[in-house]
C-alpha positions in Angstrom: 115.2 74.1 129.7 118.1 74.8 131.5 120.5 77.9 131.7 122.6 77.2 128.9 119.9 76.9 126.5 118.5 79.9 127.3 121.5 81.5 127.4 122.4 80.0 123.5 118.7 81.0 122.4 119.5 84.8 123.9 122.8 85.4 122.3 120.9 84.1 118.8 118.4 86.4 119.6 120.4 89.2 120.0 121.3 90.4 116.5 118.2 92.7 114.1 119.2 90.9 111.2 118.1 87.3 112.6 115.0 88.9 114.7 113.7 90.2 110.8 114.8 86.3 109.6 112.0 85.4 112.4 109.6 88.0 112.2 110.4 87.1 108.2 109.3 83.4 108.8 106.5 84.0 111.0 104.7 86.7 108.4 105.3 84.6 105.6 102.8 81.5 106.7 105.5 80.3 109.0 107.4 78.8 106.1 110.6 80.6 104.1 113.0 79.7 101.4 116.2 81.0 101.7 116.4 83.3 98.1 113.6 85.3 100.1 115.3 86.1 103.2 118.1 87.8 100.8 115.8 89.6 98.9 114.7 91.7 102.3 117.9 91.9 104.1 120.3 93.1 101.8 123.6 91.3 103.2 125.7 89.4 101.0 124.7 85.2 101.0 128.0 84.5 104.0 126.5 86.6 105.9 122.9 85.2 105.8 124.3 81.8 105.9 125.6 83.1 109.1 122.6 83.9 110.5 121.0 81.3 109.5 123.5 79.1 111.1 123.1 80.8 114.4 119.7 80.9 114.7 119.6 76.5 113.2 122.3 75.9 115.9 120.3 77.4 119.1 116.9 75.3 117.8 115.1 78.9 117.4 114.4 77.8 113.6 114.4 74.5 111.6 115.6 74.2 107.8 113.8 71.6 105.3 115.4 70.5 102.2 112.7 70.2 99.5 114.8 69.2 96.0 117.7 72.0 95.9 115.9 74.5 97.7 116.5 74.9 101.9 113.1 76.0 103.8 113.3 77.3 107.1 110.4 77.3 109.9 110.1 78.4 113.5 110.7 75.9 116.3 107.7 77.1 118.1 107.9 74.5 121.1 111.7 75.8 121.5 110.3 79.3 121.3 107.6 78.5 124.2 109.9 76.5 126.0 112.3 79.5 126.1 109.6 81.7 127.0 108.7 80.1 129.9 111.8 79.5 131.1 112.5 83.8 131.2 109.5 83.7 133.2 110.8 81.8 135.8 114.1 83.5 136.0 
């Protein structure tokens, strides 16, 4: 992984709102539909979109379409991959 990527995961790592999406994700069976992620962060749907976006964009998470509902999951390789490469900074 090189700097960049690190540097994209960091910045989409940054914000509370998309470390409770993940820490959402990852307590919920590693699976999430997107109605539930409104339900705990009270923010209006732009704004989770948003997040969402950011997080989609930077590989941290991975959304699923199953009929007319969106799923997201974690990336884990991307997370490990961008674990290791802070270690070796």
């Amino acid at each position: 992984m090189n700097l960049k990527q690190v540097e994209k995961i960091s910045k989409a790592l940054s914000d509370s709102n998309r470390l409770k999406i993940i820490k959402a994700i990852q307590t919920d069976g590693g699976k999430l539909e997107c109605t539930a992620i409104s339900s705990f962060l009270n923010l209006a749907q732009p704004s989770i979109s948003h997040h969402i976006k950011k997080l989609v964009d930077a590989e941290v998470i991975e959304a699923h379409k199953e009929g007319r509902f969106y799923f997201y999951s974690l990336n884990q390789e991307r997370l490990d991959g961008y674990l290791k490469a802070l270690k070796k900074l």
